[in-house]
C-alpha positions as a Python dict, from the first residue, in 0.01 Angstrom:
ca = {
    (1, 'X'): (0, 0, 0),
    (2, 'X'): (115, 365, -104),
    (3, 'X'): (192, 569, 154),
    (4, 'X'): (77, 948, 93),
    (5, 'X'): (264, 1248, 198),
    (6, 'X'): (190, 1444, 443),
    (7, 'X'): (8, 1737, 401),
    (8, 'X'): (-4, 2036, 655),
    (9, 'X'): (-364, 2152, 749),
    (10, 'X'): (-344, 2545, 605),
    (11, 'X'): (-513, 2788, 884),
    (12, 'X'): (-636, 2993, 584),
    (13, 'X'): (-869, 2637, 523),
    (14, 'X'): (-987, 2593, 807),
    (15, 'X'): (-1351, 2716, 830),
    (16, 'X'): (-1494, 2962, 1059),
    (17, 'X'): (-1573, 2828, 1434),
    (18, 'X'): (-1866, 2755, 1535),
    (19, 'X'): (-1883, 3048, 1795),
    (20, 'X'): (-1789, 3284, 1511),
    (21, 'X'): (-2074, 3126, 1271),
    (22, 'X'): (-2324, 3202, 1505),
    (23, 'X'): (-2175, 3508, 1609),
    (24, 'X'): (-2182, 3697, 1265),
    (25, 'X'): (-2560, 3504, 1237),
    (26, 'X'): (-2677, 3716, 1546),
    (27, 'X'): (-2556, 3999, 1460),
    (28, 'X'): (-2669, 4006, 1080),
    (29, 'X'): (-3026, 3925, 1286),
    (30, 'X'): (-3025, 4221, 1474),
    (31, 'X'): (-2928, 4439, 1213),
    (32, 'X'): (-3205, 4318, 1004),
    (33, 'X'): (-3483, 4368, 1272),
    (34, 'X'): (-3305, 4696, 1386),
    (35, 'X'): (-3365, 4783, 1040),
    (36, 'X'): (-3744, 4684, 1032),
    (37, 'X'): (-3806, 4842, 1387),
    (38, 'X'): (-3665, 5197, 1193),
    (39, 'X'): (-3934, 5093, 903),
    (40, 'X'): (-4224, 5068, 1181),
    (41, 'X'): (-4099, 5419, 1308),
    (42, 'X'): (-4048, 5621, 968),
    (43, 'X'): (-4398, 5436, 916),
    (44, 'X'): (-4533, 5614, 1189),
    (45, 'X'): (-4378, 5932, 1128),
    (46, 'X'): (-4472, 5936, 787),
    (47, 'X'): (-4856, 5897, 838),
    (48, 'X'): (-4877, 6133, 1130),
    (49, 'X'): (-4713, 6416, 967),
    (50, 'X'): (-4872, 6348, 653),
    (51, 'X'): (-4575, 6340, 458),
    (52, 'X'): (-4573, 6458, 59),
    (53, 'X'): (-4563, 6111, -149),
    (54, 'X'): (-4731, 5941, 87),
    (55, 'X'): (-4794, 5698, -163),
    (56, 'X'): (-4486, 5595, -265),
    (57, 'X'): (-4256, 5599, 88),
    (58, 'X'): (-4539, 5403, 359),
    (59, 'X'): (-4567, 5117, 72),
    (60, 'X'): (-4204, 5089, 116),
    (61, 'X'): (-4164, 5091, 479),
    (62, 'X'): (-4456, 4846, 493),
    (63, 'X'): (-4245, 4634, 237),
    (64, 'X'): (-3980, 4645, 472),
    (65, 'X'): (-4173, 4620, 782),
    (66, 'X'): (-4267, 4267, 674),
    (67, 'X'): (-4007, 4153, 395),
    (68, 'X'): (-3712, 4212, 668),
    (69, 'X'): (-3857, 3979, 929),
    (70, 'X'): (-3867, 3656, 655),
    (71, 'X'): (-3538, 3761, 539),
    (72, 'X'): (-3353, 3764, 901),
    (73, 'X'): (-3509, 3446, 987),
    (74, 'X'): (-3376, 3280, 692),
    (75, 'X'): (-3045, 3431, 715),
    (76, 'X'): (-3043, 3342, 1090),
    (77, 'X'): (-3096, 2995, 1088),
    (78, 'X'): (-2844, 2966, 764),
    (79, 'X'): (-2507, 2878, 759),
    (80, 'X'): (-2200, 2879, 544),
    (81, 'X'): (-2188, 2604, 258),
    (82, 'X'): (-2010, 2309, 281),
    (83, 'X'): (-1677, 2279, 106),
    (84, 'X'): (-1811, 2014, -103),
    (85, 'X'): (-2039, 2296, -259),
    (86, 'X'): (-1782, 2574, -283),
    (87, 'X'): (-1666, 2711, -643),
    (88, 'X'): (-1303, 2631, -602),
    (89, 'X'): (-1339, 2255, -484),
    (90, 'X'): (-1552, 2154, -768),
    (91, 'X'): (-1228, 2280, -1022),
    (92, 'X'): (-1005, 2054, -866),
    (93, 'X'): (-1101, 1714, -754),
    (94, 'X'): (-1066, 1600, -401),
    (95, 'X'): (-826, 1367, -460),
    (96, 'X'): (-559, 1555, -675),
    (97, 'X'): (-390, 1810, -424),
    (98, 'X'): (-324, 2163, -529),
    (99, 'X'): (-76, 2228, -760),
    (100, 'X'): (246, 2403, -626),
    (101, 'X'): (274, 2763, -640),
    (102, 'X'): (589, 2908, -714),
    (103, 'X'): (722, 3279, -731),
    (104, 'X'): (1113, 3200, -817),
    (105, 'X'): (1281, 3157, -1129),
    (106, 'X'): (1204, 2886, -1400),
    (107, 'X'): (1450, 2583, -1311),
    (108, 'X'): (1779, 2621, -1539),
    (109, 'X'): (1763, 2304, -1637),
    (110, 'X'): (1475, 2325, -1865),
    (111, 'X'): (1515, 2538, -2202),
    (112, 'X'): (1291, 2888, -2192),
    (113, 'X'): (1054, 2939, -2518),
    (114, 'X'): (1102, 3307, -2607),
    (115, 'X'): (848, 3485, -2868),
    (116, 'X'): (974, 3714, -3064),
    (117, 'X'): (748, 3965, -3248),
    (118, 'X'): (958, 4150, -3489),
    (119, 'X'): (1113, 3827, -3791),
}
């Protein structure tokens, strides 16, 4: 049986904690309802000062004032996608690490094709 080499774990990687998943979830909640709680407000503002186009900013904030609730729910409960389903990991298959990266000089050894514009 081959053996395979070993590969470091990268901390670039590694995916968020769990603590910091449900972190940034909270607050992108209470963003979103501080958001809708303005709506309600401006709402009120709006129909008690009988505001010029009326018509056009309440449908808004009552657009908001139930749109944003849906939308922070969904967001809240969400989490990040799995690495299976991420862009870069379907380019590259699982099994065939990443290809070296490197930032020196082409190796002496093997010949350098030149193009040449002017004959």
């Amino acid at each position: 049986m081959k053996r395979q080499a070993y590969q470091p774990i990268l901390i670039t990687d590694a995916p968020p904690s769990q603590d910091d998943q449900l972190r940034r979830r909270q607050v992108r909640y209470v963003v979103m309802m501080g958001v809708r709680a303005l709506c309600v407000i401006v709402g009120a503002i709006l129909v008690g000062a009988d505001a010029p186009l009326l018509w056009l900013w309440l449908p808004l904030c009552v657009v908001g004032m139930i749109l944003l609730p849906w939308l922070a729910v969904l967001l809240a409960n969400d989490r990040p996608p799995k690495e299976r389903h991420r862009i870069g990991a379907r380019l590259r298959q699982p099994s065939e690490p990443a290809p070296p990266r490197s930032l020196g000089p082409v190796a002496p050894d093997r010949p350098h094709r030149v193009i040449d514009v002017e004959p």
